[in-house]
PyMOL CGO cylinders between C-alpha atoms (Angstrom):
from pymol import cmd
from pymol.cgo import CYLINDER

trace = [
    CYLINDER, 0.00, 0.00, 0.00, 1.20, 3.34, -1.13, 0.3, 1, 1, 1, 1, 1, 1,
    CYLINDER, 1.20, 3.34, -1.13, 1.58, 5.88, 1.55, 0.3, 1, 1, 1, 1, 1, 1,
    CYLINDER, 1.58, 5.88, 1.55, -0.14, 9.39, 0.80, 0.3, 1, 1, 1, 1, 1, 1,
    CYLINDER, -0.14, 9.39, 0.80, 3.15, 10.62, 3.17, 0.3, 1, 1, 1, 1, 1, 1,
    CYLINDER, 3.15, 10.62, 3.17, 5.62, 10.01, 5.79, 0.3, 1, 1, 1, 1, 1, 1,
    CYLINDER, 5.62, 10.01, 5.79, 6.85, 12.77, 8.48, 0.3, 1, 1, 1, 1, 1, 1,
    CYLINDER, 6.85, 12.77, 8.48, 9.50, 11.39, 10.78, 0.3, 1, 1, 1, 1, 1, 1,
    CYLINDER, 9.50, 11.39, 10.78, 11.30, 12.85, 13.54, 0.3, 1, 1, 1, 1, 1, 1,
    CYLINDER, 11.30, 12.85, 13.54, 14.84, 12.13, 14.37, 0.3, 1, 1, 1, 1, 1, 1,
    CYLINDER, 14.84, 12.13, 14.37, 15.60, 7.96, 15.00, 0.3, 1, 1, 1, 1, 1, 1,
    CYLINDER, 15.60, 7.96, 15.00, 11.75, 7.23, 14.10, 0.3, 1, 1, 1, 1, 1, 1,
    CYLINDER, 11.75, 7.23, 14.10, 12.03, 4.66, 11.52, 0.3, 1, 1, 1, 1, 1, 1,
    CYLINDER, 12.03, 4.66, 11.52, 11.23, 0.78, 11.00, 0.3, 1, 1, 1, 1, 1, 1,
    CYLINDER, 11.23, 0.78, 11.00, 14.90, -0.23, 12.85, 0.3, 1, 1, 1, 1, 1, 1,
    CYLINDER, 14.90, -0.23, 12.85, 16.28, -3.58, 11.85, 0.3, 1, 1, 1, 1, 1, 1,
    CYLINDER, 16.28, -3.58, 11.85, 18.86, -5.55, 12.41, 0.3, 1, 1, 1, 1, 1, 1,
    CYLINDER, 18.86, -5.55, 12.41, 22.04, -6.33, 10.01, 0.3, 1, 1, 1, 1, 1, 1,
    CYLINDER, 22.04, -6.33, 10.01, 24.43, -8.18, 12.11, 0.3, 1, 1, 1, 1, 1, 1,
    CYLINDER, 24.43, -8.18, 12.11, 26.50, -6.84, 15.50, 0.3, 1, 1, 1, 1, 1, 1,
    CYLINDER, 26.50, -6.84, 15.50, 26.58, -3.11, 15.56, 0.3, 1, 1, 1, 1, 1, 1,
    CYLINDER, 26.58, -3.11, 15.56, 24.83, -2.37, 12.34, 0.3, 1, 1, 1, 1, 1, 1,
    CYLINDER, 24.83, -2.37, 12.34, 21.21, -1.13, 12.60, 0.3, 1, 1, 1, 1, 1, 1,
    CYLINDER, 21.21, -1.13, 12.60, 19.27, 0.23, 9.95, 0.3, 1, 1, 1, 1, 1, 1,
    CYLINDER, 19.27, 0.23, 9.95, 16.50, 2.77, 10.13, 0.3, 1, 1, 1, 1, 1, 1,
    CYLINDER, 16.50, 2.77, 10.13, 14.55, 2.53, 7.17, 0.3, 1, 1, 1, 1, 1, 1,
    CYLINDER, 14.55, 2.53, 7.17, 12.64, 5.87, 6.73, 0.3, 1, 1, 1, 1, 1, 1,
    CYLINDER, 12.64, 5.87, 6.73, 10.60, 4.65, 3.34, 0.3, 1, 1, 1, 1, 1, 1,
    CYLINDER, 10.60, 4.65, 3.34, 10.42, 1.32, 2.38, 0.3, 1, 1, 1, 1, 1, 1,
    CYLINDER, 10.42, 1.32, 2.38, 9.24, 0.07, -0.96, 0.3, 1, 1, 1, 1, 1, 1,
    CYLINDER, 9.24, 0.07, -0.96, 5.71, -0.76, 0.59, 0.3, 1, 1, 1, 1, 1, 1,
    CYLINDER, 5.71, -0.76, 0.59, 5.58, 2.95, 1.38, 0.3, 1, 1, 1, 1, 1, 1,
    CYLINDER, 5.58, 2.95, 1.38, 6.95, 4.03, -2.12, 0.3, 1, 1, 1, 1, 1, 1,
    CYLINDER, 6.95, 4.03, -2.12, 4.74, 1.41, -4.18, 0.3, 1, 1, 1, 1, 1, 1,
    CYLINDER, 4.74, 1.41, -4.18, 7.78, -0.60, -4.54, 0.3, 1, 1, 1, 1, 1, 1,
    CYLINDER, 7.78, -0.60, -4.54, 10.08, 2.46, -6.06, 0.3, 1, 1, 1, 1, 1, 1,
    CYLINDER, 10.08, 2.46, -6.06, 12.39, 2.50, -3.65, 0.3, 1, 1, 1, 1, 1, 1,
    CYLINDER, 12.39, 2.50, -3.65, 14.06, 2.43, 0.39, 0.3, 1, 1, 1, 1, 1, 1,
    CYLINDER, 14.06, 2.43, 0.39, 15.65, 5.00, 2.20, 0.3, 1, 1, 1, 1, 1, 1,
    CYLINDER, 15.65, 5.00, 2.20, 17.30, 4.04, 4.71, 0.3, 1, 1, 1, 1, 1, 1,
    CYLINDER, 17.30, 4.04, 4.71, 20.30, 4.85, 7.74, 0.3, 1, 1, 1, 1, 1, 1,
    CYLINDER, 20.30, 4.85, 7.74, 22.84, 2.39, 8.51, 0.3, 1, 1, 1, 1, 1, 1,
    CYLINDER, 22.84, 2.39, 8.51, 24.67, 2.39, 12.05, 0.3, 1, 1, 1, 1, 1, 1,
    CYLINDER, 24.67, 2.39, 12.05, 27.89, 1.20, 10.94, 0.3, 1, 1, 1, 1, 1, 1,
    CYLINDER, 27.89, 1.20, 10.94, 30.00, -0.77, 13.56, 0.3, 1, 1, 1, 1, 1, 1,
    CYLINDER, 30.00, -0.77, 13.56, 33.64, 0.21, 14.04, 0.3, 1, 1, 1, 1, 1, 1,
    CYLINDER, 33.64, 0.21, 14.04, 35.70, -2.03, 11.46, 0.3, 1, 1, 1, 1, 1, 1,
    CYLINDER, 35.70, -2.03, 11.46, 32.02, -3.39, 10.31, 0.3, 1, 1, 1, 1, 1, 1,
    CYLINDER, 32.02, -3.39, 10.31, 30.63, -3.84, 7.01, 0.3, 1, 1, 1, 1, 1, 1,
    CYLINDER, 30.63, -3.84, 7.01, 28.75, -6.05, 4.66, 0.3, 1, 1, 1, 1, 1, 1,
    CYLINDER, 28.75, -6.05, 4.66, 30.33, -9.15, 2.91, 0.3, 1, 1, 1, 1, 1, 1,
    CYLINDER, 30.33, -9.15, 2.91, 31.07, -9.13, -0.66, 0.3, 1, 1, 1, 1, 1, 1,
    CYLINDER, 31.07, -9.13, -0.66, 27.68, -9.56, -2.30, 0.3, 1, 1, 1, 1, 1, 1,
    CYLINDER, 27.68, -9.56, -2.30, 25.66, -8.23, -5.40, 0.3, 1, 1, 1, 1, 1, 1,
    CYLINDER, 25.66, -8.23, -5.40, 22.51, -7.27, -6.52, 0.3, 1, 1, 1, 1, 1, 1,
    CYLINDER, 22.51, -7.27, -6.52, 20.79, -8.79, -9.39, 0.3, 1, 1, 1, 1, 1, 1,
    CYLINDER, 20.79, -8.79, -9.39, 17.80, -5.96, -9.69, 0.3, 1, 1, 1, 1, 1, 1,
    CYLINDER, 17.80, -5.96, -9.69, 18.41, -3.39, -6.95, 0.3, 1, 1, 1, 1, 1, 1,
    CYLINDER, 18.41, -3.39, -6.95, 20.48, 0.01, -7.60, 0.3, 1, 1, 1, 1, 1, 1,
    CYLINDER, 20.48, 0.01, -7.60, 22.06, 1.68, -4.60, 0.3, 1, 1, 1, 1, 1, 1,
    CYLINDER, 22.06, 1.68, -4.60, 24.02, 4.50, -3.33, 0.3, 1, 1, 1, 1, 1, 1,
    CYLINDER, 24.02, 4.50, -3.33, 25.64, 5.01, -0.29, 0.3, 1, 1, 1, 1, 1, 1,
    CYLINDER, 25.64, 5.01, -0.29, 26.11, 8.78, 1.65, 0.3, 1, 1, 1, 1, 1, 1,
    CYLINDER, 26.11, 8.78, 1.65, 28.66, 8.49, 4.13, 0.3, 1, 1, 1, 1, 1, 1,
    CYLINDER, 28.66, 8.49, 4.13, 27.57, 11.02, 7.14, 0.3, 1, 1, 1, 1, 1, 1,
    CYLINDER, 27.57, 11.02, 7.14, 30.37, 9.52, 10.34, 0.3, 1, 1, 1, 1, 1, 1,
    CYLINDER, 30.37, 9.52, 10.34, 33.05, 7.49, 9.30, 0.3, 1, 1, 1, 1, 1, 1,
    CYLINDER, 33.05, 7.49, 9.30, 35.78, 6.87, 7.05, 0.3, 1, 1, 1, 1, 1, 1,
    CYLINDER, 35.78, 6.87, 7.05, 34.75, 4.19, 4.28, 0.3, 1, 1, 1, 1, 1, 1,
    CYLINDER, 34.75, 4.19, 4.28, 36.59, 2.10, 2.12, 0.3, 1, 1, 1, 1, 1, 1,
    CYLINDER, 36.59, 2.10, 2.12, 34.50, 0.87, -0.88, 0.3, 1, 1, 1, 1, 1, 1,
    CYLINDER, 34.50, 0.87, -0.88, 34.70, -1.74, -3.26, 0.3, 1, 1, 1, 1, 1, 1,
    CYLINDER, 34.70, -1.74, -3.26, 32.77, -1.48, -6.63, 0.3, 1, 1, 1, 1, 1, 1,
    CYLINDER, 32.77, -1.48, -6.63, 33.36, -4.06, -8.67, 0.3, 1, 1, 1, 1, 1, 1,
    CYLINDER, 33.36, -4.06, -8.67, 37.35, -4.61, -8.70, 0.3, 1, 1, 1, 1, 1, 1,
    CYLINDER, 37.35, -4.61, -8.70, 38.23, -0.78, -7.63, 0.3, 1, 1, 1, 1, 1, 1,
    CYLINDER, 38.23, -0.78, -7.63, 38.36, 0.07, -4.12, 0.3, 1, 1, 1, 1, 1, 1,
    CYLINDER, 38.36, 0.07, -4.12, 37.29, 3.92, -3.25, 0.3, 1, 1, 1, 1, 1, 1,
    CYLINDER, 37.29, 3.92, -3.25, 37.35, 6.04, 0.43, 0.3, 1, 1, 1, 1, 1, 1,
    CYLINDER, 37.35, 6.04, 0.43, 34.67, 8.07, 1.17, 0.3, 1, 1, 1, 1, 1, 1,
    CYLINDER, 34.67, 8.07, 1.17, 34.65, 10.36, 4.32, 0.3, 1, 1, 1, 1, 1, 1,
    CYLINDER, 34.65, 10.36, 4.32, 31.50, 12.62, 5.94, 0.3, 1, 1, 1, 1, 1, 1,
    CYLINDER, 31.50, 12.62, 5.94, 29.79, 13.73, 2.75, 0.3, 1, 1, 1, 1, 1, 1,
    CYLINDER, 29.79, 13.73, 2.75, 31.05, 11.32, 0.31, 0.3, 1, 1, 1, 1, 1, 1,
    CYLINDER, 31.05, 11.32, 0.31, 28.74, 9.61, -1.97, 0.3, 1, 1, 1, 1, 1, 1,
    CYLINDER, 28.74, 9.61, -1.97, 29.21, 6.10, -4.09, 0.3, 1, 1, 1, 1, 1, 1,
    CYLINDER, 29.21, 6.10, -4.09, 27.08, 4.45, -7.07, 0.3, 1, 1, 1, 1, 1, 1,
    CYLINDER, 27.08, 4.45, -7.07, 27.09, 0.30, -6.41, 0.3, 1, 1, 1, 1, 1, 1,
    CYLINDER, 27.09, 0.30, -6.41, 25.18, -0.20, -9.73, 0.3, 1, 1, 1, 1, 1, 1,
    CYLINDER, 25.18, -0.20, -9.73, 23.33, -3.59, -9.75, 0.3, 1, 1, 1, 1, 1, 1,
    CYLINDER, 23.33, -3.59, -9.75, 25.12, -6.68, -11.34, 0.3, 1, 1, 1, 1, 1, 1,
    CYLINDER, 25.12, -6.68, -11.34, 28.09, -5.20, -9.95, 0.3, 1, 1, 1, 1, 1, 1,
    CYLINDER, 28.09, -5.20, -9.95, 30.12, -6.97, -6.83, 0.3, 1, 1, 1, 1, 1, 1,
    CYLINDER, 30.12, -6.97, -6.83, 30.48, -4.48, -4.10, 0.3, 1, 1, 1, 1, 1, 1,
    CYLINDER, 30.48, -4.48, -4.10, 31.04, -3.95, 0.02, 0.3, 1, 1, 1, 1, 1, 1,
    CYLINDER, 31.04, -3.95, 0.02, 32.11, -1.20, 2.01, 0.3, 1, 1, 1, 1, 1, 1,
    CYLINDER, 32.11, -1.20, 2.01, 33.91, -1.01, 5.71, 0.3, 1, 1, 1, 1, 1, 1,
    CYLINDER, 33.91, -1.01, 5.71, 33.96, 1.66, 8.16, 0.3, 1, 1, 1, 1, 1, 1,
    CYLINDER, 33.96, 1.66, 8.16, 37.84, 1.87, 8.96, 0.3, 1, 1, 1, 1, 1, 1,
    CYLINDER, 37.84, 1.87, 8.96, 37.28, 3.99, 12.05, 0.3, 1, 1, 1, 1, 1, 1,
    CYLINDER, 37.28, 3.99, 12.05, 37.31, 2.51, 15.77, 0.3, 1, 1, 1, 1, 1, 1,
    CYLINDER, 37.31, 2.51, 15.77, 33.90, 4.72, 16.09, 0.3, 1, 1, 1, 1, 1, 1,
    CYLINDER, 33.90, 4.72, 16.09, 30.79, 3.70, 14.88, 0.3, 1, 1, 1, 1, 1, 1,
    CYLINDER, 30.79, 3.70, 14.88, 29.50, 5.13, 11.43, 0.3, 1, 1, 1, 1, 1, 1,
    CYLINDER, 29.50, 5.13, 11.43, 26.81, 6.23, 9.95, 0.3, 1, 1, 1, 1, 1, 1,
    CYLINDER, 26.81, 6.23, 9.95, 25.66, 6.41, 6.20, 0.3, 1, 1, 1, 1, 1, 1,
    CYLINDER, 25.66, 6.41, 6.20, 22.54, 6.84, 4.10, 0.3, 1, 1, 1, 1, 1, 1,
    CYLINDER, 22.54, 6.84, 4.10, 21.52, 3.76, 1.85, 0.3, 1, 1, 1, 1, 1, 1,
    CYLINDER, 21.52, 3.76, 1.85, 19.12, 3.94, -0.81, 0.3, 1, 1, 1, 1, 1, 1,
    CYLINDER, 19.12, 3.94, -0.81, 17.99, 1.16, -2.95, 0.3, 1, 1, 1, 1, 1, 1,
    CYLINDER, 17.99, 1.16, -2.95, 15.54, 0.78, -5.79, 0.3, 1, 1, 1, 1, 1, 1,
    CYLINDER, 15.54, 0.78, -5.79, 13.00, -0.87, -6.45, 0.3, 1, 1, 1, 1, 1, 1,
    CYLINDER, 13.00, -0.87, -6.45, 12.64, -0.83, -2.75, 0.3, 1, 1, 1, 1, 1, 1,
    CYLINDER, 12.64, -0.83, -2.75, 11.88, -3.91, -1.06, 0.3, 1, 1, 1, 1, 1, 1,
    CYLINDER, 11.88, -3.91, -1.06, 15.33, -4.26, 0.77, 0.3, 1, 1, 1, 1, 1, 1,
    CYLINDER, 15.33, -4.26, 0.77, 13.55, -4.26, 3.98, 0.3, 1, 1, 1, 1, 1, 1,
    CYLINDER, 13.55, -4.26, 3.98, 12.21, -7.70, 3.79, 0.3, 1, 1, 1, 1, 1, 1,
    CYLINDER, 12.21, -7.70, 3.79, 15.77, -9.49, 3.40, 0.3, 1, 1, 1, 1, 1, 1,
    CYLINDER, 15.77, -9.49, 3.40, 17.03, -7.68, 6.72, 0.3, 1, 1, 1, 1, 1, 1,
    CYLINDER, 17.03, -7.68, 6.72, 13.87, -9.05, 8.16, 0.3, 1, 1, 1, 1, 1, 1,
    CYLINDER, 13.87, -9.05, 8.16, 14.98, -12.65, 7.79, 0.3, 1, 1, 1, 1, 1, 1,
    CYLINDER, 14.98, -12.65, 7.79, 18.51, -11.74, 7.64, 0.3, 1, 1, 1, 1, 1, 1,
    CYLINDER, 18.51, -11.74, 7.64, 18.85, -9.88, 11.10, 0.3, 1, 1, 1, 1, 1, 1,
    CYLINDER, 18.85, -9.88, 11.10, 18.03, -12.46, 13.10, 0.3, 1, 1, 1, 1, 1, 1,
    CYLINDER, 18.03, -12.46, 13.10, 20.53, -14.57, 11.52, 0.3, 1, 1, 1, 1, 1, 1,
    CYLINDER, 20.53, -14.57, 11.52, 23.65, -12.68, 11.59, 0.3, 1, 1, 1, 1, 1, 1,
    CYLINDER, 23.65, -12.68, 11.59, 22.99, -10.74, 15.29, 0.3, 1, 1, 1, 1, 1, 1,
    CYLINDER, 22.99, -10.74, 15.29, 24.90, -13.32, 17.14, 0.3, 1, 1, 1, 1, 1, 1,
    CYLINDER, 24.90, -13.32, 17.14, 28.29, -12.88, 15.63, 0.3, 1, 1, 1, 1, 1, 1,
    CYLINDER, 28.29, -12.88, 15.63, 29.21, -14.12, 11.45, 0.3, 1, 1, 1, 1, 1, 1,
    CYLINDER, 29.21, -14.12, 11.45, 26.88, -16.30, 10.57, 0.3, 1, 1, 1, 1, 1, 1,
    CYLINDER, 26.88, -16.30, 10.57, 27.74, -19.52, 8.09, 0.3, 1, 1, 1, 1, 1, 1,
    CYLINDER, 27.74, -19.52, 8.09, 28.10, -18.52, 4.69, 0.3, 1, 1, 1, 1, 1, 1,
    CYLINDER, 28.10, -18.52, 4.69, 25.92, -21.79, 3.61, 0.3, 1, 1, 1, 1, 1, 1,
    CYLINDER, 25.92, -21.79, 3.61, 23.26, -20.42, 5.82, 0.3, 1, 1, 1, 1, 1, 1,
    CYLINDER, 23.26, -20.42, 5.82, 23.37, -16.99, 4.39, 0.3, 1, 1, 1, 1, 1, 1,
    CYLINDER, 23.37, -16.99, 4.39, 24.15, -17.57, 0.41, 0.3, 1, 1, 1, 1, 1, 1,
    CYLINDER, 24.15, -17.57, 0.41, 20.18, -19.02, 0.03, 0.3, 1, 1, 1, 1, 1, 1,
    CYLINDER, 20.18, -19.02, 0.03, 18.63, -16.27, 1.72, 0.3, 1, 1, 1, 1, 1, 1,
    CYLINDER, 18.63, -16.27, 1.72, 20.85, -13.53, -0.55, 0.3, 1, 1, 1, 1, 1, 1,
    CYLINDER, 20.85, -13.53, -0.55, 19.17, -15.63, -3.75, 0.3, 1, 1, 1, 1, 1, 1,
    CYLINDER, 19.17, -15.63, -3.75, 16.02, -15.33, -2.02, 0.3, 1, 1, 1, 1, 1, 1,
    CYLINDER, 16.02, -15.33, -2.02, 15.82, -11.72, -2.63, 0.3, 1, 1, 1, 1, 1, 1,
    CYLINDER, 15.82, -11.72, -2.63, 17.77, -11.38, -5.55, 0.3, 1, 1, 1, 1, 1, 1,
    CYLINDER, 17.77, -11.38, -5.55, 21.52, -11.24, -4.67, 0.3, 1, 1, 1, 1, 1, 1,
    CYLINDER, 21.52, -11.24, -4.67, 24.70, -13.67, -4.46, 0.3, 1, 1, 1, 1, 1, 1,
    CYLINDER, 24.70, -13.67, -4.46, 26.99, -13.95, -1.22, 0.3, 1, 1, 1, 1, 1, 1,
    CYLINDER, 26.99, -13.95, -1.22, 30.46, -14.05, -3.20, 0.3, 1, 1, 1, 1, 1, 1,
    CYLINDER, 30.46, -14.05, -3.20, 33.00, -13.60, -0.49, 0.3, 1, 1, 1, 1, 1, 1,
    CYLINDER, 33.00, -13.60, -0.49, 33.63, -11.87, 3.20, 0.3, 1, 1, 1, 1, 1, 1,
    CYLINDER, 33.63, -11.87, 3.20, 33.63, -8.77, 3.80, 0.3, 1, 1, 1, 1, 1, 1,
    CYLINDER, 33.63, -8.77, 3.80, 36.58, -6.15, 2.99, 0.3, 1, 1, 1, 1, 1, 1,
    CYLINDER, 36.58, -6.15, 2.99, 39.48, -5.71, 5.19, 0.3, 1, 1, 1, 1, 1, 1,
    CYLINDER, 39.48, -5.71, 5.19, 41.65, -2.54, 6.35, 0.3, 1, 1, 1, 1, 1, 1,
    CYLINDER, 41.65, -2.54, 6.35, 44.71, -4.19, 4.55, 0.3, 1, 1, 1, 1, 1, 1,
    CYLINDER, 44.71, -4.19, 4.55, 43.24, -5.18, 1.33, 0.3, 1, 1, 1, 1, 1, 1,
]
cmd.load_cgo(trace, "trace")
């Protein structure tokens, strides 16, 4: 159902889980957009970020508002710092890492939207500590993505 609106204040969101130390806020979600897209914030743990993955449909970008970011897209690796923006087109490999010892913060936006529902299932999953890869590679097919390796490191 397509929302006429949404007004939120500061921290009002739907807040989900995406593994220790990174919660997301999600402002819009594609049932709110009619499936156009998700906006959402990402509390980024110190040294925390996503594995390598892709997305088959889903476009994204990624502001950076606290933290220092290294960024792979594809097979080049990018920083961003406060105010830096980054383009992870879909069908293209990409993950990201806060390399501060303070937690982050960044601005996600995917379309379509629909994100939401993976961090549903896949919050649970991963709050405990890294979940197993064979546990988490059928729930990235699920909703349109591929688990293809761990997730970037300072040295790389």
């Amino acid at each position: 159902m397509i929302k006429e609106y949404v007004v939120l204040a500061e921290g009002e969101g739907l807040r989900l889980q995406s593994g220790p130390g990174r919660d997301l806020v999600f402002k819009v979600t594609g049932d709110d957009t009619g499936g156009a897209f998700d906006y959402f914030v990402v509390e980024v743990a110190p040294r925390g970020g996503p594995p390598l993955h892709v997305h088959h449909r889903q476009e994204e970008t990624i502001h950076v508002l606290k933290g220092r970011y290294k960024i792979r897209i594809g097979d080049s690796i990018f920083h961003c710092d406060p105010g830096g923006f980054a383009y992870l087109p879909s069908k293209v490999p990409h993950a990201f890492l806060n390399l501060t010892d303070e937690p982050g913060e960044i601005i996600v936006v995917y379309t379509p939207g629909g994100g939401h529902k993976f961090y549903e299932e896949f919050g649970p999953i991963s709050r405990s500590g890294p979940p197993d890869p064979k546990r988490l590679a059928p729930l990235f097919e699920k909703y349109g993505m591929s688990l293809l390796g761990p997730p970037l490191s300072a040295e790389d």
